[in-house]
C-alpha positions in Angstrom: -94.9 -94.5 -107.2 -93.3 -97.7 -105.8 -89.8 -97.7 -106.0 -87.5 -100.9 -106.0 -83.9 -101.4 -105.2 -82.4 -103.2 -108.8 -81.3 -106.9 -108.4 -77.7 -107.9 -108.2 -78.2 -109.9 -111.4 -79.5 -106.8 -113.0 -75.9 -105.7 -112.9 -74.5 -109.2 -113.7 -76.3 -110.2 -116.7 -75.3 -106.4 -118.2 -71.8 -106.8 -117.4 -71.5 -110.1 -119.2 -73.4 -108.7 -122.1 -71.1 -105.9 -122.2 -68.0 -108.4 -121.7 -69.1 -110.3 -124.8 -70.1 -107.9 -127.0 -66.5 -106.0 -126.3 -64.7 -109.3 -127.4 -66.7 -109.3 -130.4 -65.8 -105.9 -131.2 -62.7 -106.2 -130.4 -61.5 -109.4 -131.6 -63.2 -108.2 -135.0 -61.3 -105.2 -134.9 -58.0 -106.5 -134.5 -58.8 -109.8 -137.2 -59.3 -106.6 -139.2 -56.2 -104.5 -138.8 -58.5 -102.1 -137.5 -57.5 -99.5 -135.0 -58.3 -100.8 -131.2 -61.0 -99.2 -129.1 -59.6 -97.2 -126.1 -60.4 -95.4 -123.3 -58.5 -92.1 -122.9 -57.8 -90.5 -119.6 -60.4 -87.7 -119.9 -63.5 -90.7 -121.1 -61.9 -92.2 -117.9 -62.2 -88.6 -115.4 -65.8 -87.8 -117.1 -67.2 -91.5 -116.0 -65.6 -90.8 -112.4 -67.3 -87.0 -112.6 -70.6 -87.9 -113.4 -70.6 -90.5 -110.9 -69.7 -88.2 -107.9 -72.6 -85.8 -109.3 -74.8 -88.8 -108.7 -73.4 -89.4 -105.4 -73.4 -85.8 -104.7 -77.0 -85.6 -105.8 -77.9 -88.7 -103.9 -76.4 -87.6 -100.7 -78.7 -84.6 -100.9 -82.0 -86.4 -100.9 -80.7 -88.8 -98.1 -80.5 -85.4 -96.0 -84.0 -84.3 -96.8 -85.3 -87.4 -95.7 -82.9 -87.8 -92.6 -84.5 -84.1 -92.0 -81.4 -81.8 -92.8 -82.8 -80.7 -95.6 -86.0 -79.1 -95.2 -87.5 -78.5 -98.9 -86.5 -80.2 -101.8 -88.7 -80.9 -104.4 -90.7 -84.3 -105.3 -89.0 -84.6 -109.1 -85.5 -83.8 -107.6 -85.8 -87.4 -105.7 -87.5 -88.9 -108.3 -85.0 -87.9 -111.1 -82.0 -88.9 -108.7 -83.4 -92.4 -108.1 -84.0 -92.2 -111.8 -80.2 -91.2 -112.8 -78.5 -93.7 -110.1 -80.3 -96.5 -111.6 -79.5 -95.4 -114.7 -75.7 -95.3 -113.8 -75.2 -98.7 -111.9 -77.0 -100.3 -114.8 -74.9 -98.6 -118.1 -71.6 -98.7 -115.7 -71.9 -102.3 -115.3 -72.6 -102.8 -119.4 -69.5 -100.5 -120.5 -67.5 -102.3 -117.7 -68.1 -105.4 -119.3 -67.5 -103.7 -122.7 -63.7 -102.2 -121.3 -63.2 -105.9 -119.7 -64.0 -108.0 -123.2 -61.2 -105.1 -125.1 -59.1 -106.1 -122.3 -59.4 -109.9 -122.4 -58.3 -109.5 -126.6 -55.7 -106.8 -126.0 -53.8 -107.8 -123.5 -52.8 -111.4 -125.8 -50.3 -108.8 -127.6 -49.2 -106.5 -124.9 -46.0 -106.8 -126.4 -46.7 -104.1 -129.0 -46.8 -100.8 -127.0 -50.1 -99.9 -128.4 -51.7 -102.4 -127.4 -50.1 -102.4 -124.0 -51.5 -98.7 -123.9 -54.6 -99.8 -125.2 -54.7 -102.7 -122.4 -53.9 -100.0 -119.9 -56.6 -97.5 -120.7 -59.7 -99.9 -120.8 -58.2 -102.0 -117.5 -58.5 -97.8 -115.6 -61.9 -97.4 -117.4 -63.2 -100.8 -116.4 -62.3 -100.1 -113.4 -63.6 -96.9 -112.9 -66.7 -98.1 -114.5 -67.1 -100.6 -111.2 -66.9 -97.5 -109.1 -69.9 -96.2 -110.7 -71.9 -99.4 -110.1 -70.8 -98.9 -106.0 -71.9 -95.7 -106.5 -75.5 -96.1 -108.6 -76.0 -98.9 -106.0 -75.3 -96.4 -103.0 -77.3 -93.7 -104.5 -80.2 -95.7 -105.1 -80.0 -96.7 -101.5 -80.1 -93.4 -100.4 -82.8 -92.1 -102.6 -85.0 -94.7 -101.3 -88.1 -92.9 -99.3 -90.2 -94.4 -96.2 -93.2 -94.5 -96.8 -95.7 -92.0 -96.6 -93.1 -90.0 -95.5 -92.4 -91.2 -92.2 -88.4 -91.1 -90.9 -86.5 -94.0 -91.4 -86.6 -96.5 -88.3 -83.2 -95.9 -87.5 -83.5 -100.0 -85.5 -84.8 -99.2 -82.1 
């Protein structure tokens, strides 16, 4: 199996996709009177977690193939590379999502729930870009040499 890193405009063209379909949610919802999407602080602590269990899982394979790690199983690499691609690409997209609430929110933070609203998808968006650093990183790291050889570590 041949393995790529995913582009930076991968990430890009989700987050802008996200970002405008979040202002048409959003700008729909409040033309509506409908009640605003949010992001409460445990959506916020769960998008965090399950990025440091990527990480975590990441870091894991990097040891295997730096030779810490002496067994590890082929589909344990292979579904890590799988889930950190998986997260940089879906963070980026909800990012955008949490930015476009933002971007219509924040016109009436005078009204404390929207202010609260504004808040809680600024924190998400925010900790939805920390996932992308870390689906990035963990795709880095899950990243063999090929046919197993060490990685040339530039001597």
């Amino acid at each position: 199996m041949k393995a790529q890193r995913t582009p930076w405009w991968h990430y890009v063209t989700l987050l802008i996709s996200g970002l405008l379909v979040g202002l048409i949610a959003a700008s729909w919802a409040s033309r509506h009177s409908s009640a605003m999407m949010s992001a409460p602080w445990y959506l916020t602590a769960s998008i965090i977690g399950v990025g440091f269990v990527v990480l975590w899982s990441a870091w894991q394979v990097r040891r295997f193939v730096d030779g810490k790690i002496t067994k590890m199983a082929p589909e344990r690499s292979v579904n890590t590379l799988v889930f950190a691609k998986a997260l940089g690409l879906a963070a980026a997209a909800l990012a955008g999502w949490y930015l476009g609430i933002f971007a219509i929110v924040i016109q009436h933070a005078e009204v404390e729930y929207f202010a609260t609203v504004a808040w809680q998808t600024s924190v998400a968006a925010v900790a939805c870009g920390i996932d992308v650093g870390f689906g990035a990183l963990g795709e880095f790291w899950c990243l063999m040499p090929p046919d197993g050889e060490k990685r040339d570590s530039g001597k």
